[in-house]
C-alpha positions as a Markdown table, in Angstrom:
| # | Residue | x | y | z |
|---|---|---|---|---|
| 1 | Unk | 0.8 | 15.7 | -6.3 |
| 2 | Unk | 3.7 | 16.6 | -4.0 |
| 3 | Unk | 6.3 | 16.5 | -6.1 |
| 4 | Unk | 4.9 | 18.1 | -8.7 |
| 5 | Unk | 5.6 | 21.3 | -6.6 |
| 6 | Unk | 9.2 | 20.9 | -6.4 |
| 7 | Unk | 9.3 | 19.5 | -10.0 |
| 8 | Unk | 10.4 | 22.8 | -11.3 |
| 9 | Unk | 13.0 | 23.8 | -8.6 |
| 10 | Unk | 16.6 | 24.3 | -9.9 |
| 11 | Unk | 17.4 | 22.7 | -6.7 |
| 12 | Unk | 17.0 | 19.5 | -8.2 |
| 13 | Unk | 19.5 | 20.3 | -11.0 |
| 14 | Unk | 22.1 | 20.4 | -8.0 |
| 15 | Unk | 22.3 | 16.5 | -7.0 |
| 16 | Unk | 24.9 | 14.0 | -7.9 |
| 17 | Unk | 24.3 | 10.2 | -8.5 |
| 18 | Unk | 23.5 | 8.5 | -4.8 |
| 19 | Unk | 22.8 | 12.2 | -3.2 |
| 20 | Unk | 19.9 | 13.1 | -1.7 |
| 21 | Unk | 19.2 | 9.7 | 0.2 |
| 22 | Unk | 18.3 | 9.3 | 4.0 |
| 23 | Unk | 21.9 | 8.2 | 5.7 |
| 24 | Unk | 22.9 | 5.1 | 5.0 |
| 25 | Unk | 20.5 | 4.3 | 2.0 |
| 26 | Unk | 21.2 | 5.0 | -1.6 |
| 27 | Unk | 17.9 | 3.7 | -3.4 |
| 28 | Unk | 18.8 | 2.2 | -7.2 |
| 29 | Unk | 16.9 | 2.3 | -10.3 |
| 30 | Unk | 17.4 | -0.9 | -12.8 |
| 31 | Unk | 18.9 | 0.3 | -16.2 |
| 32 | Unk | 16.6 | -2.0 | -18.5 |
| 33 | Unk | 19.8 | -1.8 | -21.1 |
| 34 | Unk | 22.8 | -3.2 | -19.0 |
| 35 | Unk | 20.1 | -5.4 | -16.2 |
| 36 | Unk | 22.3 | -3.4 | -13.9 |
| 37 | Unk | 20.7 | -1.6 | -10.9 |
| 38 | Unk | 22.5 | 2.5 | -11.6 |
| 39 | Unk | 23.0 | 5.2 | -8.9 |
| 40 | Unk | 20.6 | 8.2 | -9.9 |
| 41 | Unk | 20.2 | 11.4 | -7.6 |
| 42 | Unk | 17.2 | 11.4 | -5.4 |
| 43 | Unk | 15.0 | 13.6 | -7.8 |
| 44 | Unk | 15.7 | 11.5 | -10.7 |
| 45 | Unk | 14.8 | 8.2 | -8.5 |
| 46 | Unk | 11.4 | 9.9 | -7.5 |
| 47 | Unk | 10.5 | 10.8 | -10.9 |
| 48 | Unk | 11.2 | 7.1 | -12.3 |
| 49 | Unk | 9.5 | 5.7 | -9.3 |
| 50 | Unk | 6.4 | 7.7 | -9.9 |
| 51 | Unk | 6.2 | 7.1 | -13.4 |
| 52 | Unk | 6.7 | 3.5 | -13.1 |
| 53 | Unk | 4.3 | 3.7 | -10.6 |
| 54 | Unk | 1.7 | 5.5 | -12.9 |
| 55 | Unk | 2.6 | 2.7 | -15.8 |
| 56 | Unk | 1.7 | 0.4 | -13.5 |
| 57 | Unk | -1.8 | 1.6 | -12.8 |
| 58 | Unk | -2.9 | 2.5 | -15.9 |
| 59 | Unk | -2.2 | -1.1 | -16.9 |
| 60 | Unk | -5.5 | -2.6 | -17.7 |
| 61 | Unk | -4.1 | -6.2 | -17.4 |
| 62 | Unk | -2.9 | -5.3 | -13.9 |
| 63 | Unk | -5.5 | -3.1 | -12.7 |
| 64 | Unk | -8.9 | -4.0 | -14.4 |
| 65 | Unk | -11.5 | -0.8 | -15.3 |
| 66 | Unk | -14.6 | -3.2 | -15.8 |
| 67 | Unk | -17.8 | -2.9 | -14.8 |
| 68 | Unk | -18.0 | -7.0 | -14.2 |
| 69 | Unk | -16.8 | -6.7 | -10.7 |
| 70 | Unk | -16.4 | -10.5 | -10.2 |
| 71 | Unk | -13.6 | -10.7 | -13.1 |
| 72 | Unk | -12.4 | -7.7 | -11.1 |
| 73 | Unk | -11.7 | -9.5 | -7.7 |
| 74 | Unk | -10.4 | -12.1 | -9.7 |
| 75 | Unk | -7.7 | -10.2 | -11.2 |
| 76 | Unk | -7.3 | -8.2 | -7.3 |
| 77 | Unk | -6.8 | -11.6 | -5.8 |
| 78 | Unk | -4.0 | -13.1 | -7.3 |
| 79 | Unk | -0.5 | -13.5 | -6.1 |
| 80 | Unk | 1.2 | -11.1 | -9.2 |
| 81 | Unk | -1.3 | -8.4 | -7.6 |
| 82 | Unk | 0.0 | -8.7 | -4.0 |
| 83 | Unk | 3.6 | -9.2 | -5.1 |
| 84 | Unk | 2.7 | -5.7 | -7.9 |
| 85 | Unk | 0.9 | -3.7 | -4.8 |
| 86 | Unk | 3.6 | -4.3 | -2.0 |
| 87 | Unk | 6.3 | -3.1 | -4.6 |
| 88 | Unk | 4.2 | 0.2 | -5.3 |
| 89 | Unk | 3.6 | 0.7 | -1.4 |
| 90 | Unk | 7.3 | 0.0 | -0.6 |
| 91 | Unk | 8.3 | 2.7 | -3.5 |
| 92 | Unk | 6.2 | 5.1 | -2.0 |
| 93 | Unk | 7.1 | 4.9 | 1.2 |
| 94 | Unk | 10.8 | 5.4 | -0.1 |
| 95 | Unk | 9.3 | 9.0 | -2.1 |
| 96 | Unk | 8.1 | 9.8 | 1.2 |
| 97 | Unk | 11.2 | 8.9 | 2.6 |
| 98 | Unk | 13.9 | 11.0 | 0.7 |
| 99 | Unk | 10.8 | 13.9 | 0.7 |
| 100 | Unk | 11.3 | 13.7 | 4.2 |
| 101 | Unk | 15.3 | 13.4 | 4.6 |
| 102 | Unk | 16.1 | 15.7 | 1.9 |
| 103 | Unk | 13.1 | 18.2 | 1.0 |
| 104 | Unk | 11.2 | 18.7 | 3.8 |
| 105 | Unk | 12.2 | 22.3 | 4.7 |
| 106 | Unk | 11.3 | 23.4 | 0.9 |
| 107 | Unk | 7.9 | 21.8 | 1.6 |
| 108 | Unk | 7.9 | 23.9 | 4.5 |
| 109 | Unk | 9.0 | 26.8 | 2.9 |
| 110 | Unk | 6.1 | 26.4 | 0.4 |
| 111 | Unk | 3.6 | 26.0 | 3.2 |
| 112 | Unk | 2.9 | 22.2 | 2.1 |
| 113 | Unk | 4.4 | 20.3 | 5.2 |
| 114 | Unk | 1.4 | 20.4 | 7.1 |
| 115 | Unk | -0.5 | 18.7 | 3.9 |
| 116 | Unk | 3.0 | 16.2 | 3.6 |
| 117 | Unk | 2.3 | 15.4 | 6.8 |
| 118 | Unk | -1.2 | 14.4 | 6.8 |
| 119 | Unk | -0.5 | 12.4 | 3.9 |
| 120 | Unk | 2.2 | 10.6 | 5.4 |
| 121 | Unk | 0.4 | 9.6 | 8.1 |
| 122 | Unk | -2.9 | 8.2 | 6.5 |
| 123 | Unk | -0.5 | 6.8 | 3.9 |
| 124 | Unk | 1.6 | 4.9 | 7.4 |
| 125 | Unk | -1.1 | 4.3 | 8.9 |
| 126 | Unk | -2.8 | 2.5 | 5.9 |
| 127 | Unk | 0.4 | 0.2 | 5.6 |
| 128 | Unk | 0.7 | -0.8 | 8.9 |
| 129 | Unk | -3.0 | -2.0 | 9.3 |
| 130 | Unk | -2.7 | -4.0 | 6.0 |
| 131 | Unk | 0.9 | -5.0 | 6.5 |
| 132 | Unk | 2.0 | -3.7 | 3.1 |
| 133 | Unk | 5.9 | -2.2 | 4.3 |
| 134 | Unk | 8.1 | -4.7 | 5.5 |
| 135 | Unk | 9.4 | -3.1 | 9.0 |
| 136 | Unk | 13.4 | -2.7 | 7.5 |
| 137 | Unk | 11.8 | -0.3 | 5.0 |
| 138 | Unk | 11.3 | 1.9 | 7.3 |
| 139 | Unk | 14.1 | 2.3 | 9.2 |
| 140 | Unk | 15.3 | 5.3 | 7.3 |
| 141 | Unk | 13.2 | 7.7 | 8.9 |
| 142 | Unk | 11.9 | 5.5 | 11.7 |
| 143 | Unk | 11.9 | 8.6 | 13.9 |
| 144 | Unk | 9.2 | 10.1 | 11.6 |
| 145 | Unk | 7.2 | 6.9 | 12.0 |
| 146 | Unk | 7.3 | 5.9 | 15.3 |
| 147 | Unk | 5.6 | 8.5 | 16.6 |
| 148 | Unk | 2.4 | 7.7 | 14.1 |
| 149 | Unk | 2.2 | 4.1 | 14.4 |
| 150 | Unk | 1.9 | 4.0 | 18.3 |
C-alpha cells in the first residue's frame, strides 16, 4: 500500500543499479535466465520483491483458501511453509528498510510517515515476538528498531 504512493514518482527513474540501499547493503534480485543474483536499483528491488511476494500468496498450493480447516493447518505446518514465510518476512523487513534509508522524507513530504511508522512497528513488533527476522537482518537500520523492540 505504501509504495504504491511513490510508484509514480520520477524520482524513481533517477537510481542506478546498487543505489538506493541502507550503507553497506546492496540487496540482489536472482536473474532466473543466467541463475546469477543481478544489481537492480532500490525501486526496482521493491517492486520485484512485492510482486514475488504477491505470487507467492496467491499460490493456492502454498497458501490454501479452503474451507476444510484441518487440510489447512496441515498445509500451515510444514517445514516449506516456515522456510516460504521467514523469506517473505525477511523481504519485507528489507522494503521497509530501503523505505526507511532512502524514501522516508518523500513519505514525509506526502504526510504518510506517521502511517509508515505505525506499520513498521506492528510489523517489528510482530517479528520479534514470533522470531521471524534473524537479528543480522536488521542491522541496517538498527537505530530505527531498537528503539521499538525495547
Amino acid at each position: 500500500m505504501f509504495w504504491s504512493v511513490m510508484a509514480a514518482d520520477p524520482f524513481l527513474e533517477t537510481f542506478k543499479p546498487g543505489e538506493g540501499f541502507p550503507d553497506g547493503i546492496e540487496y540482489r534480485i536472482n536473474d532466473m535466465d543466467t541463475s546469477c543474483d543481478s544489481p537492480v536499483p532500490a525501486p526496482i528491488y521493491i517492486n520485484k520483491i512485492l510482486t514475488w511476494i504477491m505470487n507467492q500468496m496467491q499460490d493456492k498450493s502454498k497458501f490454501p483458501d479452503t474451507d476444510d480447516k484441518e487440510c489447512a493447518l496441515r498445509a500451515l505446518r510444514t517445514e516449506k511453509f516456515t522456510i516460504l514465510s521467514s523469506q517473505i518476512f525477511k523481504r519485507l523487513f528489507r522494503v521497509y528498510a530501503i523505505i526507511y534509508f532512502t524514501f522516508y522524507k518523500r513519505f514525509k513530504d506526502f504526510k504518510l510517515a506517521p502511517h509508515l511508522n505505525c506499520s513498521f512497528k506492528h510489523f517489528i513488533r510482530f517479528c520479534t515476538e514470533f522470531g521471524l527476522l534473524p537479528e543480522k537482518e536488521m542491522y541496517p537500520i538498527e537505530s530505527i528498531v531498537k528503539p521499538i523492540i525495547k
